[in-house]
C-alpha positions in Angstrom: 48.3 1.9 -66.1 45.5 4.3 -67.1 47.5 6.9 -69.6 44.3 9.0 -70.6 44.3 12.3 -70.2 42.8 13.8 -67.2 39.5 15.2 -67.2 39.3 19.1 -67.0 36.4 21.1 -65.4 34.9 21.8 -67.9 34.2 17.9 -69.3 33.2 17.0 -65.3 30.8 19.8 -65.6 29.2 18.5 -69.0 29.2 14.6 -67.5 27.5 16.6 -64.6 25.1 18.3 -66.5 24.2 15.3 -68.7 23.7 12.8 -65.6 21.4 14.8 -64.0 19.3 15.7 -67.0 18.9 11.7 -67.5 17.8 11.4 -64.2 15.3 14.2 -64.3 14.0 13.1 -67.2 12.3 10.1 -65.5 9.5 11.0 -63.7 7.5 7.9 -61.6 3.9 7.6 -61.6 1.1 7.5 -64.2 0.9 10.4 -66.5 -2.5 12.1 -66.4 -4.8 11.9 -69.7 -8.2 14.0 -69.1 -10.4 11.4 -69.4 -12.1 11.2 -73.2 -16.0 12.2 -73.8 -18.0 9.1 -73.4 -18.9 7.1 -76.3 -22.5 6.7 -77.7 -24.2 9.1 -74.7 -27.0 10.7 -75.3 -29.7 13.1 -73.5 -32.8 10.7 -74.5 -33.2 7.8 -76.9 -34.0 8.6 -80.3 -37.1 10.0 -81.0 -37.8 10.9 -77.3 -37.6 15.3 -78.5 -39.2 16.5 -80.9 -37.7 19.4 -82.9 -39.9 22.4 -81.3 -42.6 22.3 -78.0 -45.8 23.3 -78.6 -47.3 26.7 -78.6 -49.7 28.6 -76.2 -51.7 32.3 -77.4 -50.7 34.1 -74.6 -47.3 36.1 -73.6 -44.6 33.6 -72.8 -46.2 30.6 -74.8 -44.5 30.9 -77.8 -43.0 27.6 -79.3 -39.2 27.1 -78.4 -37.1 25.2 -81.5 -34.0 22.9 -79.7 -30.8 23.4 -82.0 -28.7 20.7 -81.8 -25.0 21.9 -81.7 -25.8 25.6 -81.1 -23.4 27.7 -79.5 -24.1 29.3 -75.9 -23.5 33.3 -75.4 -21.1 33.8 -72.4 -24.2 36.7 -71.3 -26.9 34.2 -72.0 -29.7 35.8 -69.6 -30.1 38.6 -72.2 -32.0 36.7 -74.4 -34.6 37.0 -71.8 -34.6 41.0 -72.9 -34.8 42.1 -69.7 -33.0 45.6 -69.1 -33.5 45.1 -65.1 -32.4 41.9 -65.0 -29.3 42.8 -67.3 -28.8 45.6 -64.4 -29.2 43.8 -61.5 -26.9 40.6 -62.7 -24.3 43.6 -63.9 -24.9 44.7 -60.0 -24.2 41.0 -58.5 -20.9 40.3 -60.9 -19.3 43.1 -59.5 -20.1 43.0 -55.7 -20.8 39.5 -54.8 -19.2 37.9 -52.0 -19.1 34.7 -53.3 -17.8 35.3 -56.2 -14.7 38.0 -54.2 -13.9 34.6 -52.0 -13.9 32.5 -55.1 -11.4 34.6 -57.1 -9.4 34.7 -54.1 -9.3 30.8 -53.7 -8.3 31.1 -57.3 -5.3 33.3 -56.7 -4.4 31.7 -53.3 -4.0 28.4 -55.6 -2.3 30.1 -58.0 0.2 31.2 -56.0 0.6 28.5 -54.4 1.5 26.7 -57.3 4.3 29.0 -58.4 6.0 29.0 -55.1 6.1 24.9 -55.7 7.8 25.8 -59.1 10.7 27.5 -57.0 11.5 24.3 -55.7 13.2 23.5 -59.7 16.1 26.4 -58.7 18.8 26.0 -56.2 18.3 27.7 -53.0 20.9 30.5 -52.4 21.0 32.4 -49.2 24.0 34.8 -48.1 24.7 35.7 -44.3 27.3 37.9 -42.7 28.4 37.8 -39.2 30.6 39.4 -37.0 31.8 38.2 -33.7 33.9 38.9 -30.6 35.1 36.4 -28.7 36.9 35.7 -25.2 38.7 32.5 -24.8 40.4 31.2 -21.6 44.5 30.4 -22.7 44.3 27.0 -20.5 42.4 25.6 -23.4 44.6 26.1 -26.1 47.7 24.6 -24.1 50.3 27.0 -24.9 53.2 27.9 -22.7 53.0 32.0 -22.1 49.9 32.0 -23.9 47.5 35.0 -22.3 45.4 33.9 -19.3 42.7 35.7 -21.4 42.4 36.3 -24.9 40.1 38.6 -27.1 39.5 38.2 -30.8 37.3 38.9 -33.9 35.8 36.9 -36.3 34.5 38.1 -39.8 32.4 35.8 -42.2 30.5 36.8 -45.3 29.2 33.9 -47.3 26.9 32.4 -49.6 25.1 28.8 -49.3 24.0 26.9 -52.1 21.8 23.8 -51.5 19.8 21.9 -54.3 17.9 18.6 -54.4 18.2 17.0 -57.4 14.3 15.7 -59.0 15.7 12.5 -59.8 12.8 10.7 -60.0 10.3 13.8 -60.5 8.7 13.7 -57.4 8.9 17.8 -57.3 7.9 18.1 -60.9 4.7 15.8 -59.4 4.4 18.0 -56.4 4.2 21.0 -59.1 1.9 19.3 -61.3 -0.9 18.5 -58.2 -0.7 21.9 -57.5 -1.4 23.3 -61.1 -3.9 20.7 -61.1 -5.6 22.2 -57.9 -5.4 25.8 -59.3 -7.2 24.3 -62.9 -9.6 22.9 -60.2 -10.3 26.8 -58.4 -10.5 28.2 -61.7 -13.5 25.9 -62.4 -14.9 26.1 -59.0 -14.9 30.1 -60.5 -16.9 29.4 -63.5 -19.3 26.8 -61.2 -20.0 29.8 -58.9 -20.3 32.6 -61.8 -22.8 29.9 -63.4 -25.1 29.4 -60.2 -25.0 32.7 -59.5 -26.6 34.1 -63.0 -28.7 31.3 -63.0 -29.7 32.3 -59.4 -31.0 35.5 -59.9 -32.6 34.7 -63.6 -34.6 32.0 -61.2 -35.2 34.2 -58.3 -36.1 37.1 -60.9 -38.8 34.8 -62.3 -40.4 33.5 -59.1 -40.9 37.3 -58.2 -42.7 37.9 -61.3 -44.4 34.8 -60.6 -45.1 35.8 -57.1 -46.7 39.2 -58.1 -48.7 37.4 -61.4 -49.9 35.5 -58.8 -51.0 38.6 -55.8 -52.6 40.4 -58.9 -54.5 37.2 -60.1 -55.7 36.9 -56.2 -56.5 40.2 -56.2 -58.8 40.0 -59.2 -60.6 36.8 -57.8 -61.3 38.4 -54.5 -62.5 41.6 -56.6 -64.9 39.5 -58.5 -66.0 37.5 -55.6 -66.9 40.4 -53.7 -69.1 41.5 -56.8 -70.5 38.3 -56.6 -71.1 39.0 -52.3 -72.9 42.2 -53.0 -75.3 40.4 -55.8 -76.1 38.1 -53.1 -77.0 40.1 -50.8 -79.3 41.9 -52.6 -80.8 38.8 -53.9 -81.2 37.8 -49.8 -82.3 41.3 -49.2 -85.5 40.4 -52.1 -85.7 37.1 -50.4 -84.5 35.4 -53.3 -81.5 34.4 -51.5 -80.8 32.5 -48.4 -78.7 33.4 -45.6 -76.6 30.6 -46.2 -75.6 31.6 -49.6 -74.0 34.8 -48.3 -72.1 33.8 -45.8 -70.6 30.9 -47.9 -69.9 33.6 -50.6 -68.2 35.6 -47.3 -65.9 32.6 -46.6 -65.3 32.2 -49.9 -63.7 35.4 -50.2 -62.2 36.0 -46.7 -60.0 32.4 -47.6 -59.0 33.9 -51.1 -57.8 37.3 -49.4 -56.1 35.1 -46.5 -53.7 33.5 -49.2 -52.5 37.4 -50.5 -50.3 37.5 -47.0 -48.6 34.2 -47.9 -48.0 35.2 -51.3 -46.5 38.9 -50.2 -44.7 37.4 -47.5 -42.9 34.9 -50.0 -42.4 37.8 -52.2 -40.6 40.0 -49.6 -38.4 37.0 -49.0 -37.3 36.4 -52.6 -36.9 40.5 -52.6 -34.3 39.6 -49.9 -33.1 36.1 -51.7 -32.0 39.0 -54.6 -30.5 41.6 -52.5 -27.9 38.8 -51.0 -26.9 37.5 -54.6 -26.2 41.2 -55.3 -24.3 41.2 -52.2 -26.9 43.8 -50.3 -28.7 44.1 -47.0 -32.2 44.0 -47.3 -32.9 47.5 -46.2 -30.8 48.8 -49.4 -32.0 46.7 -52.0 -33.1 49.1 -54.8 -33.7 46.6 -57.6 -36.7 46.7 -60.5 -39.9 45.3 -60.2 -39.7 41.5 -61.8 -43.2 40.7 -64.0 -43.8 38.2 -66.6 -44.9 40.2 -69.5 -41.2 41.9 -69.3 -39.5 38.9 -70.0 -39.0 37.6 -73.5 -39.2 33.7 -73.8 -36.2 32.6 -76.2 -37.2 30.8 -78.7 -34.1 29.1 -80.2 -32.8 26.9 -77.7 -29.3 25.1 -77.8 -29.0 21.5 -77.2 -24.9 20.5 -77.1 -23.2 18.1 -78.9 -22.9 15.0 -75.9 -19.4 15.3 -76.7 -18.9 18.4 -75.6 -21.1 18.4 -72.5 -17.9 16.9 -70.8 -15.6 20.3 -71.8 -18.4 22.8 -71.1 -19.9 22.0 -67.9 -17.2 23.7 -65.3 -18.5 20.8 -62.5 -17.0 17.9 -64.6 -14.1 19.8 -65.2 -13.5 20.8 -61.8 -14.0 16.7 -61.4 -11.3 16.2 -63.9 -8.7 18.7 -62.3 -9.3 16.6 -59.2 -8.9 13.2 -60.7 -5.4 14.9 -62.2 -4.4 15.9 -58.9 -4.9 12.6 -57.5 -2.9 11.0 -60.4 0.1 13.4 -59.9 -0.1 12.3 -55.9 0.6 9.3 -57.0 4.1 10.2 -58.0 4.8 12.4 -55.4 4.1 9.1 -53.0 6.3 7.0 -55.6 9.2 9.3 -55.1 9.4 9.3 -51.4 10.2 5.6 -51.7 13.4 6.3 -53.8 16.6 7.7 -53.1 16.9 11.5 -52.4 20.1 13.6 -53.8 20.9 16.9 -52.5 23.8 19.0 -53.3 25.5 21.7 -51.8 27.8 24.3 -51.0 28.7 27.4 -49.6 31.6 29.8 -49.9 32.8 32.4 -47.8 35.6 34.8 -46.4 36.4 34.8 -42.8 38.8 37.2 -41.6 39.6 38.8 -38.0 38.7 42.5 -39.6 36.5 43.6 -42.2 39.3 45.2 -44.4 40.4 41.7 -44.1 37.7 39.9 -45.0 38.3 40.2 -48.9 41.9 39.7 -49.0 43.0 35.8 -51.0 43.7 34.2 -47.4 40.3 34.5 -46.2 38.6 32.6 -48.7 36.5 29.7 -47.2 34.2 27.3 -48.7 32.8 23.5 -48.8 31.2 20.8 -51.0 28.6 18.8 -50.4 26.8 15.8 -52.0 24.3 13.1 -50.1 22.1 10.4 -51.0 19.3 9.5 -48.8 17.3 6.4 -49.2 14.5 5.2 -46.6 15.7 1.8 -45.7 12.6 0.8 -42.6 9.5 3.3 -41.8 7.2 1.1 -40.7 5.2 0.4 -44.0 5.0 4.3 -43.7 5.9 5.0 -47.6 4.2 1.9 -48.9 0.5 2.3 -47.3 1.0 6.1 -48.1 1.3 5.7 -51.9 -1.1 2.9 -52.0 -3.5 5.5 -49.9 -2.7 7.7 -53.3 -3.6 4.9 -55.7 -6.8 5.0 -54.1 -7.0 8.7 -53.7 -6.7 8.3 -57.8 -9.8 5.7 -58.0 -12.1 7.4 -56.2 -11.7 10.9 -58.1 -12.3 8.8 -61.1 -15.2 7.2 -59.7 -16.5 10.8 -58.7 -15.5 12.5 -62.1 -17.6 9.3 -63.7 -20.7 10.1 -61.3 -20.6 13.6 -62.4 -20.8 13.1 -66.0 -23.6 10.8 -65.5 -25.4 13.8 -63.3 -24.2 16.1 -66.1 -25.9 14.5 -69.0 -29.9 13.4 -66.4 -29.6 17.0 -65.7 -29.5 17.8 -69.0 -32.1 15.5 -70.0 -34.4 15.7 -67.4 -34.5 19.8 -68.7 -35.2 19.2 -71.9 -38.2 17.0 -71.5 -39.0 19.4 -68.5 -38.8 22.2 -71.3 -41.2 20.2 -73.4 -43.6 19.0 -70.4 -44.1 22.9 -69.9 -44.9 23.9 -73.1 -47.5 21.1 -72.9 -48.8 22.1 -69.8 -48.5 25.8 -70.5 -51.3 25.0 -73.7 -53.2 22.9 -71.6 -53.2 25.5 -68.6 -54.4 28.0 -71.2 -57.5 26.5 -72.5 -58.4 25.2 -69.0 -58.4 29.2 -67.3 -60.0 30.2 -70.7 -62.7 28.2 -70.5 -63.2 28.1 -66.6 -63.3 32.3 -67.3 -66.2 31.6 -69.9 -68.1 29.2 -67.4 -67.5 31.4 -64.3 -69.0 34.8 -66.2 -72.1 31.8 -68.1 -73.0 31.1 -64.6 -72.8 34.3 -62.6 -75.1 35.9 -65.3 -77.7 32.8 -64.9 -77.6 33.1 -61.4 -77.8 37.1 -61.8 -81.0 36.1 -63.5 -82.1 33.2 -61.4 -81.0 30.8 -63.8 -78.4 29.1 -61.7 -78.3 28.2 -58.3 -75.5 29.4 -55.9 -73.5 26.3 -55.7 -73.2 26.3 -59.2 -71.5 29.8 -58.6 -69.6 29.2 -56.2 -68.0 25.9 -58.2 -67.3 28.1 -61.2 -65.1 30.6 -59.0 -63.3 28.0 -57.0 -62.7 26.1 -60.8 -61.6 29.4 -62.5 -59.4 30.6 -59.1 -57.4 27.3 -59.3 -57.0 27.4 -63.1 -56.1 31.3 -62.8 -53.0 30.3 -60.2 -51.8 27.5 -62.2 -51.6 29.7 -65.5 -49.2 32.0 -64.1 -47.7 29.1 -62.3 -47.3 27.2 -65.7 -45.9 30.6 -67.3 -43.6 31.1 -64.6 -42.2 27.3 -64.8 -41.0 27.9 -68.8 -39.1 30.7 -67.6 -37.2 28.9 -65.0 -36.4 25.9 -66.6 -35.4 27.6 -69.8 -32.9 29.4 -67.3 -32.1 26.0 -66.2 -31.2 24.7 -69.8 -28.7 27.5 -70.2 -27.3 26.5 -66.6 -26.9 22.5 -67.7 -25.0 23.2 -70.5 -22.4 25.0 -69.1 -23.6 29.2 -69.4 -21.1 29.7 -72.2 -18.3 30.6 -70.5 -16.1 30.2 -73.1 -17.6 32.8 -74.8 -17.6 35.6 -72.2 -14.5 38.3 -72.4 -15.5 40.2 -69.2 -12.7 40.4 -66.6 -13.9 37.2 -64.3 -12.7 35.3 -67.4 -9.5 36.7 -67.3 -8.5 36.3 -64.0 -10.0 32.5 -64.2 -8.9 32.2 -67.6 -9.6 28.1 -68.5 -9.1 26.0 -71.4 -11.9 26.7 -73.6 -13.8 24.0 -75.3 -13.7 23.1 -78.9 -16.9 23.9 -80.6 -17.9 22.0 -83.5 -16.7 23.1 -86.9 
């Protein structure tokens, strides 16, 4: 015979306490580890950069230096020293819409994610009812008992259910969800990023655009100097008929590419006005030219290590892959058994003054276990679905490091391609200038013939375009370098970080 002492409430409550903090503490399926910065990756082989571009004498052709390990500023397009472009991305950070429907995805996830976390508490509802009642006496079976009977019924009570997390498929549940809001708060940062970007490009191709109407318009100037020279020469008879109206076509095509070029400027006008989050008729913003932008000279280049933390599309990648590990163990834990626990307690009486008084208490206990015994492969296929879920968000986070570091790459020797070109583009309209003014003074003079002329201006027209083209190019990929290495939003304190508010990378001591 068992003589020990009986167990009191208290002691069941501890054993109670202790059981279930055991089984919570297990929780199936892998534990997520952000994946660790590839080894040995680089942006080129060694050698491949060299330590500055080259240099151009004109405005925009200074020589840019790459820093390795430099820091990014979280407003990065001011080092372009543009107060209109300053204003007009101020402007687009505060009124567009896809940054509003971002930070609303953000919060949507967000909450989402904290009503999951309700699911750790009990549920506890309370409900009060009244009734009145008529019951027939034939069914209760007693002798003299009314034909007809009337009576109330009182009940106030409170319900208290709660599924244990044995297995720690809720904590799971929670942890995909957190994972999904990490992933919004990147998809934040991706859309603040392209956005900036956006408009420092679309800002450049306008000044490119109007570089470009102004150079037309000077050609077509000089060519029609060069018209009215011939046609005195054919009015002296030193000139044939032929020679003016090839100079005429000659300039009529030049002035037919100026509607072209002010059409495509309208359009990027436009192009600006919707990243601002404007209609075309009320877009207001500055005139865009390349002599108002500053070229930056000291560029960063990122550790590779820390191209994985700073670009907010890998991350995003890696919030995804974390949400597909944590499914894993939300599938695990359907398989296994599911404990619920419960109660409710009460008073019922027949009147409220009642309903409070020692007889009317009411209340009841319950604990179940439920374990899927046959769903058809149901549970099985499901989590195995999850396990590949889990591989391909790996496979996808691995493809997007790989784009992350060509895109990096393929700027920098962009960057250094340009500044080549740039020099090259600059002698080339330099000397096409010299040959164009040579020749129209020989021919002034009878020195040259016409087709020598009219070789000189088509030469110094397409080395004129391709200038500001070239000018325009460093502009846009410097932009672009900014953009590939993540924009620095670690470093930016404006209120879009705080409602996103990520992890921040470690920078390099």
């Amino acid at each position: 015979m068992n003589h020990s002492p009986p167990r009191t409430t208290g002691q069941a409550a501890c054993v109670a306490v202790v059981t279930t903090g055991l089984l919570a503490a297990c929780a199936v399926g892998p534990n997520f580890k952000a994946p660790d910065a590839p080894r040995n990756a680089g942006f080129a082989p060694a050698g491949q950069f060299a330590p500055e571009t080259a240099a151009a004498p004109l405005a925009g052709g200074t020589a840019q230096r790459f820093v390795d390990g430099m820091d990014i500023p979280g407003q990065w397009w001011t080092l372009f020293q543009s107060t209109e472009l300053n204003a007009l991305i101020e402007r687009a950070l505060k009124n567009s819409p896809t940054l509003q429907a971002a930070q609303a995805a953000l919060r949507q996830a967000n909450e989402t994610a904290a009503a999951q976390r309700g699911s750790y508490y009990p549920s506890v509802s309370g409900a009060a009812e009244s009734q009145r009642q008529k019951a027939s006496g034939a069914a209760f079976g007693v002798p003299g008992f009314p034909s007809s009977y009337y009576y109330n019924v009182q009940t106030a009570s409170v319900n208290v259910s709660y599924t244990l997390d044995a297995f720690g498929g809720t904590r799971r549940q929670v942890e995909a969800l957190q994972a999904q809001a990490e992933y919004q708060q990147f998809a934040l940062e991706a859309s603040y990023l392209t956005l900036t970007a956006n408009i420092v490009t679309a800002a450049v191709n306008e000044a490119s655009l109007r570089a470009q109407i102004s150079a037309t318009e000077d050609i077509a100037r000089s060519q029609q100097k060069q018209l009215d020279i011939i046609q005195r020469r054919f009015a002296a008879g030193a000139a044939s008929r032929a020679d003016v109206l090839q100079q005429q076509a000659t300039l009529q095509a030049t002035l037919a590419t100026l509607p072209t070029l002010r059409n495509q400027l309208a359009q990027q006008r436009n192009q600006l006005a919707a990243y601002i989050g404007d209609f075309p008729s009320g877009y207001a913003g500055g005139e865009f030219n390349l002599d108002s932008l500053t070229m930056p000279q000291d560029l960063p280049v990122s550790l590779p290590s820390k191209l994985v933390e700073q670009r907010p599309d890998v991350r995003e990648y890696s919030a995804l892959l974390h949400q597909a590990t944590a499914q894993i163990g939300v599938a695990t834990a359907n398989m296994l058994p599911q404990i619920t626990l419960g109660g409710s307690y009460g008073q019922t009486a027949s009147k409220w003054a009642n309903i409070f008084s020692p007889s009317s208490n009411v209340y009841s206990l319950l604990g179940s276990i439920t374990q899927p015994i046959f769903k058809g492969g149901q549970l099985k296929h499901q989590r195995r679905a999850a396990v590949a879920a889990a591989q391909e968000a790996a496979a996808n986070y691995q493809a997007t490091v790989i784009n992350a570091f060509e895109n990096v790459s393929n700027t920098l020797y962009a960057l250094q391609s340009d500044a080549d070109a740039l020099a090259a583009q600059a002698t080339a309209e330099r000397s096409a200038a010299d040959s164009l003014t040579l020749v129209q003074a020989q021919y002034k003079s009878g020195g040259a013939s016409y087709l020598q002329v009219l070789s000189s201006e088509q030469t110094y027209q397409t080395a004129a375009i391709a200038l500001v083209k070239a000018r325009a190019q460093r502009y846009a990929d410097t932009a672009a370098l900014f953009q590939a290495l993540g924009g620095g939003w670690w470093n930016r304190h404006d209120a879009l970080a705080d409602i996103s508010a990520p992890a921040r990378p470690r920078q390099a001591q």
